[in-house]
C-alpha positions as CSV (number, residue, x, y, z in Angstrom):
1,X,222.3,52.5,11.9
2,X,222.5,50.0,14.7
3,X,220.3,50.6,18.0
4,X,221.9,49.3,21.1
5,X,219.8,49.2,24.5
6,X,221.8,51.8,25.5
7,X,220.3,54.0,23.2
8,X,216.7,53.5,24.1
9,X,214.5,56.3,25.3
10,X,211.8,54.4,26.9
11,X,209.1,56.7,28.5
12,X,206.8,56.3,30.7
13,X,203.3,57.1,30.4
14,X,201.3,57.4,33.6
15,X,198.0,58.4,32.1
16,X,198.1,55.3,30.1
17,X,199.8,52.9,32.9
18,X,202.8,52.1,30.6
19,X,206.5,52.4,29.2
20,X,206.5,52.6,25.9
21,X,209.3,53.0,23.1
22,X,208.0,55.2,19.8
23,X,210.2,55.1,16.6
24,X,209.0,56.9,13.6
25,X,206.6,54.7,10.7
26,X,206.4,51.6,13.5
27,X,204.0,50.7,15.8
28,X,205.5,51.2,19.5
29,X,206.7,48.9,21.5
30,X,205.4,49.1,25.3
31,X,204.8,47.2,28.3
32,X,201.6,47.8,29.9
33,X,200.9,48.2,33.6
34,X,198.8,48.9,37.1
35,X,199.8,50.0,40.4
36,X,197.9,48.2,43.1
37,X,197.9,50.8,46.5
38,X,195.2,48.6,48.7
39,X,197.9,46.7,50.2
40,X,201.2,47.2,51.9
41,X,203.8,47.4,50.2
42,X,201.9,48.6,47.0
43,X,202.4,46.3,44.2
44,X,203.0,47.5,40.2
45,X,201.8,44.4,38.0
46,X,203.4,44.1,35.3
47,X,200.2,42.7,32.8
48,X,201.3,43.1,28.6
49,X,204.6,43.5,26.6
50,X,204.2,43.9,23.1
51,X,207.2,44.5,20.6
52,X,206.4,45.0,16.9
53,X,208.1,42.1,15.2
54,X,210.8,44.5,13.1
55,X,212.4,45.6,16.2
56,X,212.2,42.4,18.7
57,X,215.7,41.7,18.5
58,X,216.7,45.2,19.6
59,X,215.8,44.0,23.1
60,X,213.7,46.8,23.9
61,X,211.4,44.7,26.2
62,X,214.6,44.4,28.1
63,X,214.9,47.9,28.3
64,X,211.4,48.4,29.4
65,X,211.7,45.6,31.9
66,X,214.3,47.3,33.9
67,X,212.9,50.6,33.6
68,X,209.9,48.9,35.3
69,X,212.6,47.5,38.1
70,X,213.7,51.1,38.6
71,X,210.4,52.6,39.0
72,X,209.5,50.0,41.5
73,X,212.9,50.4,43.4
74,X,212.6,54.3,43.4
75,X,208.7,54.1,44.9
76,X,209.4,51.0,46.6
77,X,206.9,48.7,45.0
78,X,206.8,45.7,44.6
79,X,206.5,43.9,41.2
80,X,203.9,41.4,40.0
81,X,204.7,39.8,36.5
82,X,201.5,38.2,35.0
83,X,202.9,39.2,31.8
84,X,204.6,36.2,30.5
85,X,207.9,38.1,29.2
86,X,208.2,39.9,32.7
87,X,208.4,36.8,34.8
88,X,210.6,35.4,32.4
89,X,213.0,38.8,33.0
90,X,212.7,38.0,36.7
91,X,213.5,34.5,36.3
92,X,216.5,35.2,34.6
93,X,217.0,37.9,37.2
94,X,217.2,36.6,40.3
95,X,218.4,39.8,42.3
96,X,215.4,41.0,41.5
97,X,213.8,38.5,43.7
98,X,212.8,40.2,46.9
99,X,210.9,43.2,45.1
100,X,209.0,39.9,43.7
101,X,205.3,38.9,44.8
102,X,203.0,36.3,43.8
């Protein structure tokens, strides 16, 4: 069976500040955030990616990465990466660029 990104149901989990990807007998992939709301705009920081080594060519972390993009669009956030993998995503995503802070 081959999974495509398409594929992917990535969920998010508020209570646990994350998106995550579960597949059956594997540890779940997820990316691991907060939402900052003491400043204008309010930020979502994107802090930890980890993909189980069995499905990190899948590019699930891809899939969570814009999922994150969406949410921030759709509440108007702004993103902060100091998750390594993120501000790689945004750095090879440059028209994600103005939803971007420091």
């Amino acid at each position: 069976m081959e999974i495509t990104t398409d594929a992917l149901d990535i969920k998010q989990d508020t209570a646990r500040e994350m998106f995550r990807f579960d597949m059956k007998g594997i540890e779940g992939a997820y990316m691991k955030y907060a939402i900052h709301t003491e400043s204008t705009p309010n930020v979502l920081e994107i802090q930890k990616t980890h993909i189980p080594e069995v499905v990190g060519s899948v590019g699930i972390e891809d899939a969570m990465a814009m999922e994150a993009v969406r949410f921030a669009e759709k509440m108007e956030y702004k993103i902060k990466a100091t998750c390594p993998f993120m501000s790689g995503y945004l750095n090879r995503h440059p028209e994600f660029n103005s939803m971007r802070v420091k």
